[in-house]
C-alpha positions as CSV (number, residue, x, y, z in Angstrom):
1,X,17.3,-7.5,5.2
2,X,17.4,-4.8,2.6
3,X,19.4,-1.7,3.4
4,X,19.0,2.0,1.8
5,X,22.3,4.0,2.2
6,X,23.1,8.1,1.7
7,X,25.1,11.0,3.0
8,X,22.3,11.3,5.6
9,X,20.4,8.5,6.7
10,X,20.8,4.5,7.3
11,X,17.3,2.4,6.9
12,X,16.9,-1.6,7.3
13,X,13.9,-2.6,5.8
14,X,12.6,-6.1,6.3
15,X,11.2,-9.0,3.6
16,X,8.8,-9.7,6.2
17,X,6.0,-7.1,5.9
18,X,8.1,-5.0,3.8
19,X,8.7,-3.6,7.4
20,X,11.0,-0.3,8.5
21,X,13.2,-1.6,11.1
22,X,15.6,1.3,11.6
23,X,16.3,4.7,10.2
24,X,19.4,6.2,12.2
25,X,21.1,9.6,11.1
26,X,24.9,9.7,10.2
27,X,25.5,10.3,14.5
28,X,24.0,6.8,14.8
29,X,20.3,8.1,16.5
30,X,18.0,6.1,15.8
31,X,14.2,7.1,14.6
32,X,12.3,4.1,14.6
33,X,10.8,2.0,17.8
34,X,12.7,-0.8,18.5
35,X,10.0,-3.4,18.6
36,X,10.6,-3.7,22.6
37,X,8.2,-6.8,23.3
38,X,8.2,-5.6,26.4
39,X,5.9,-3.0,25.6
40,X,4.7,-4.0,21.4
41,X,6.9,-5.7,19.5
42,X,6.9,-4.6,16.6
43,X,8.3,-1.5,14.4
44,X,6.5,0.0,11.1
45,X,3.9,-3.0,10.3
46,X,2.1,-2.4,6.9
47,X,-1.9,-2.6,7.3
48,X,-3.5,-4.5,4.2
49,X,-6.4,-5.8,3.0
50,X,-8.2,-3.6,5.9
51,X,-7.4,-1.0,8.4
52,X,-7.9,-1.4,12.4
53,X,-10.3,-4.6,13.3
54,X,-13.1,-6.2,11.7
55,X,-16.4,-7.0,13.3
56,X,-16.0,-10.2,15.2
57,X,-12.6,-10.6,12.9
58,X,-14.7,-11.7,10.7
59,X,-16.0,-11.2,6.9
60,X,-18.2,-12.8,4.5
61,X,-17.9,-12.8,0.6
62,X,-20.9,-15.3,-1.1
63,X,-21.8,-16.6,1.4
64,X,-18.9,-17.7,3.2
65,X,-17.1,-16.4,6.4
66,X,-13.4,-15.4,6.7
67,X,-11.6,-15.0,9.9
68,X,-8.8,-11.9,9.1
69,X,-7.1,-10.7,12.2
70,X,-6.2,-6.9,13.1
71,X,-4.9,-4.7,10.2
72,X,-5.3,-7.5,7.9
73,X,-2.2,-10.1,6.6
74,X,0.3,-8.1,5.3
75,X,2.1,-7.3,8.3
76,X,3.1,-11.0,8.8
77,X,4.0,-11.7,5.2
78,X,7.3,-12.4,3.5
79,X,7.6,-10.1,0.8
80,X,9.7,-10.8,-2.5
81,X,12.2,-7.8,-2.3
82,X,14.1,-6.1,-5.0
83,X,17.2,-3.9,-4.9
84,X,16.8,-1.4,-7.3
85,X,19.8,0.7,-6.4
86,X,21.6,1.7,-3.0
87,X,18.8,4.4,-2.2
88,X,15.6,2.5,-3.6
89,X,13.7,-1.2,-2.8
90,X,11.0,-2.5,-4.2
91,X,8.5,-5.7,-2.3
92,X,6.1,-7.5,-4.0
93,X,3.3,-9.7,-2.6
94,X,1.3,-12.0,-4.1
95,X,-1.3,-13.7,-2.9
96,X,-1.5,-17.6,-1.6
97,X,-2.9,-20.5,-0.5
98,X,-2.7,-18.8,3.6
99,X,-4.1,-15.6,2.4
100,X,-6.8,-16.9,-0.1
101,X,-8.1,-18.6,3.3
102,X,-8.5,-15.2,5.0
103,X,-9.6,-13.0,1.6
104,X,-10.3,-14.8,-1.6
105,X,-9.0,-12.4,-3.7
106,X,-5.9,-12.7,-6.1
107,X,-3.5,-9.3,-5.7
108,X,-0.1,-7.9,-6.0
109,X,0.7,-5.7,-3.4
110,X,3.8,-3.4,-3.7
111,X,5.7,-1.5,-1.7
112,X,8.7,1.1,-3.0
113,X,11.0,2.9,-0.7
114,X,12.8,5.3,-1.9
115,X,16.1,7.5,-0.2
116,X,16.5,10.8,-1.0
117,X,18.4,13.3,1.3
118,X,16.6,13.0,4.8
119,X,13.4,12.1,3.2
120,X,12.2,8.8,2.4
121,X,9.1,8.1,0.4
122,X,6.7,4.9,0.6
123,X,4.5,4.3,-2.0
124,X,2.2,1.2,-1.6
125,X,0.1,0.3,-4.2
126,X,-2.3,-2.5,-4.8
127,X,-3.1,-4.5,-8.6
128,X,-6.1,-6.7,-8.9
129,X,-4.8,-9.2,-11.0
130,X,-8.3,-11.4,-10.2
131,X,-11.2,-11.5,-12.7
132,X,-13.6,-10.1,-10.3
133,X,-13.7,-6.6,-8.0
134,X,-11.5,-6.9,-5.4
135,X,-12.5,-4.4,-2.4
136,X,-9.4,-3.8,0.1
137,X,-7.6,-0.7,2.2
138,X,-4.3,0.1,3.4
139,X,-2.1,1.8,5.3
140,X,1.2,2.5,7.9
141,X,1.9,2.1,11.3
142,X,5.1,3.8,11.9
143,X,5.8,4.0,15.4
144,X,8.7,6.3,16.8
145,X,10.8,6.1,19.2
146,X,9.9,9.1,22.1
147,X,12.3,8.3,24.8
148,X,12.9,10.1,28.3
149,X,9.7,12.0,29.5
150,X,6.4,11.4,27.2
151,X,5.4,14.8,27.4
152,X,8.6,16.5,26.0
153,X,7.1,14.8,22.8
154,X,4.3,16.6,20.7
155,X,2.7,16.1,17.5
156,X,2.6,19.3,15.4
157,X,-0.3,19.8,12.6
158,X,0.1,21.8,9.0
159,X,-2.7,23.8,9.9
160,X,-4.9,24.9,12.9
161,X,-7.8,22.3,13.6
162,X,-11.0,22.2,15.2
163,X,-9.9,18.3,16.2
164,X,-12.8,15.7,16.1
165,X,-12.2,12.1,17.3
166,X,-14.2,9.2,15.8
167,X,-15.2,7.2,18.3
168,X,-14.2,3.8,18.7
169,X,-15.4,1.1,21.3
170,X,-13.9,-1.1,23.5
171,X,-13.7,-3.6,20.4
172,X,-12.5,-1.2,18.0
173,X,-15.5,-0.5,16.2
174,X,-16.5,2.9,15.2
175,X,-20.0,4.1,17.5
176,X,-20.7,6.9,14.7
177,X,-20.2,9.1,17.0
178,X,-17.8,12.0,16.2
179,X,-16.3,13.6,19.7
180,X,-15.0,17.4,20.0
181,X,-11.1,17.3,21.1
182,X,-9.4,20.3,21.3
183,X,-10.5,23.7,18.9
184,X,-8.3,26.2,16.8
185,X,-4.8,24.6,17.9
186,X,-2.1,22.8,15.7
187,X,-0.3,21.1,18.3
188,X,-0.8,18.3,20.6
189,X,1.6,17.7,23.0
190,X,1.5,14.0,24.2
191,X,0.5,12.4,27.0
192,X,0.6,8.8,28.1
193,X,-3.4,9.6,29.3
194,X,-4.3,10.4,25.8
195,X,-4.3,7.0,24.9
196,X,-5.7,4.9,27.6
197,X,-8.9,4.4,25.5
198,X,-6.5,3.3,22.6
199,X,-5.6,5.2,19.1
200,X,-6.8,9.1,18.3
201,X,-8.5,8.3,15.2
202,X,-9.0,12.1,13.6
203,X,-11.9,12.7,11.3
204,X,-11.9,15.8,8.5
205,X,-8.2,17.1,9.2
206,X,-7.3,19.7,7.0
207,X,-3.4,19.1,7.6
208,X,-1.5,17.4,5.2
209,X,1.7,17.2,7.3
210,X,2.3,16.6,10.6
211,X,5.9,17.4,12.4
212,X,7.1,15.4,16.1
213,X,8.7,18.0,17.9
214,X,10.9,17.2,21.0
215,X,11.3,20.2,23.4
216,X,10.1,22.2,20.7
217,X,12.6,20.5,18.0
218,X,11.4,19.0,15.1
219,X,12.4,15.3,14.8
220,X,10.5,13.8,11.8
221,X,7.9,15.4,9.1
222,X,5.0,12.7,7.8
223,X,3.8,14.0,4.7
224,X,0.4,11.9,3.7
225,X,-1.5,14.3,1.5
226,X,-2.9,10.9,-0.6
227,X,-4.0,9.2,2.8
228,X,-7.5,10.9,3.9
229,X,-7.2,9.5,7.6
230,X,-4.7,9.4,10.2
231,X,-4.4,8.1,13.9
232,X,-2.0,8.4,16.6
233,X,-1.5,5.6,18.6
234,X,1.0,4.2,21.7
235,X,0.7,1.7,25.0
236,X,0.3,3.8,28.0
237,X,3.9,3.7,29.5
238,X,5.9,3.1,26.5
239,X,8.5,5.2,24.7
240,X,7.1,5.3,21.6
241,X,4.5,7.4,19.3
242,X,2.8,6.2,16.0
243,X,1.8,8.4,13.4
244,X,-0.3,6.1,11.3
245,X,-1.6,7.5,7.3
246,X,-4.9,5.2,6.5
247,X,-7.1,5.0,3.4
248,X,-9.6,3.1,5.3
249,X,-11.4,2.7,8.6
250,X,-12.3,0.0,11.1
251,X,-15.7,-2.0,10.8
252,X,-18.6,-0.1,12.2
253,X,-20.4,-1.7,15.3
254,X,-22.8,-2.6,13.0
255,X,-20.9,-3.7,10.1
256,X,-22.7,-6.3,7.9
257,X,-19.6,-8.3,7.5
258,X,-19.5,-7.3,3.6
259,X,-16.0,-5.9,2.3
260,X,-18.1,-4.2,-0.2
261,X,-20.5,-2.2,2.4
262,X,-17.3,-1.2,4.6
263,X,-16.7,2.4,5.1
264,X,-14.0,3.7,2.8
265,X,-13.5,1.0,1.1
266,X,-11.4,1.0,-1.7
267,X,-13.3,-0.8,-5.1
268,X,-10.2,-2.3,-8.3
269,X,-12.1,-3.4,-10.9
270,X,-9.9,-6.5,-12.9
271,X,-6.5,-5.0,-13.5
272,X,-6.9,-1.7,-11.8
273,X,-4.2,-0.8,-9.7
274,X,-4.4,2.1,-6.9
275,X,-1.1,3.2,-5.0
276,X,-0.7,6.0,-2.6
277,X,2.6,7.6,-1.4
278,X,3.5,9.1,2.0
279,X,7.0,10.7,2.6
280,X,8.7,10.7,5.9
281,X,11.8,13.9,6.3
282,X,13.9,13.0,9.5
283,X,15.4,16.4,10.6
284,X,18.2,15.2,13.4
């Protein structure tokens, strides 16, 4: 366990998944879900090589198929983690015999937190260090803990939106269809009901930051102007909201199984590297 320290805030990270276990403020509250198995047992999981589900969890590269579970590998990883100073860590994954069995690509994947105030910023960032294209996506998963009655908790956009959902079956696939949600409102005030056909997946947001408010209060700014998608996400009945930045999207229904084809993919040509920060102000 790595552990960030200022005036202000107190966060755990974990080598495994590179994973945001706790954030508390100097009165001891505490930010981050507590990975209740009860409800979802985990806290802040890191989504890479892919976003949300493939087709039949399932890709092909030449020829061959690869099984990849939900939101890719990452999330279950041990990272190699780095203290660079008491308000910033670094985590480096390479890849291995496990995950050349799921993606047969070769990759460092990094992930840099840094402390400063009541902000903390999360760049992830992703080298192809293989002598071929490598074709991948990532993103966050933060969930939040939003105890007492869900609907004292809201989600409170930058900007007013015209919100459009992009559909998603039963499987997690996206229909292609794109569904009308609410018009000319920036906030969403949350409701266990909201999700009982899984995550809000939001298409063409102009918001770059998005505020949960309690009673009106503002708990926690995410800041993901480098991220172009971003879902919300919780269990009917649990205490908890997600607030997840993505660079990439789940397999259509149709998907052809080819990284390459996927919608949003991101294309790193031999040593090309791509990172993307997000930054996350906690205001208790």
């Amino acid at each position: 366990m790595i552990t960030l320290q200022n005036e202000r805030l107190r966060v755990c990270l974990a080598e495994r998944g590179a994973e945001i276990v706790s954030v508390q403020n100097a009165d001891g509250y505490e930010f981050i879900w507590q990975a209740d198995p009860a409800f979802w047992g985990k806290h802040c999981p890191l989504l890479f090589p892919v976003c949300g589900r493939l087709l039949h969890f399932t890709h092909v590269y030449e020829g061959k198929a690869y099984k990849m579970g939900n939101h890719g590998f990452a999330q279950r990883k041990i990272f190699a983690a780095k203290q660079l100073s008491g308000t910033q860590a670094e985590f480096t994954l390479h890849e291995d015999e496990e995950t050349l069995s799921e993606y047969p690509f070769r990759f460092a994947l990094t992930v840099r937190y840094t402390l400063e105030g009541n902000a903390l910023t999360i760049e992830t960032g992703v080298e192809n260090t293989d002598n071929k294209p490598l074709y991948c996506n990532f993103g966050s998963h933060e969930a939040y803990a939003a105890g007492g009655n869900f609907t004292d908790w809201a989600v409170r956009f930058e900007k007013k939106e015209d919100f459009v959902l992009t559909e998603q079956n039963a499987d997690g696939q996206l229909t292609g269809r794109r569904i009308p949600y609410k018009d000319d409102t920036d906030l969403l005030p949350l409701s266990w009901e909201m999700f009982a056909n899984d995550s809000l997946l939001f298409d063409g947001l102009r918001s770059r930051k998005v505020w949960l408010e309690h009673k009106g209060e503002r708990v926690l700014e995410v800041e993901f102007a480098d991220f172009p998608h971003l879902l919300l996400w919780t269990k009917p009945g649990a205490p908890y909201i997600a607030i997840e930045p993505w660079n990439g999207l789940p397999d259509t229904a149709d998907a052809d199984g080819q990284l390459r084809h996927k919608l949003g993919i991101l294309r790193l040509d031999p040593g090309e590297r791509k990172a993307a920060p997000h930054t996350i102000k906690f205001l208790k």
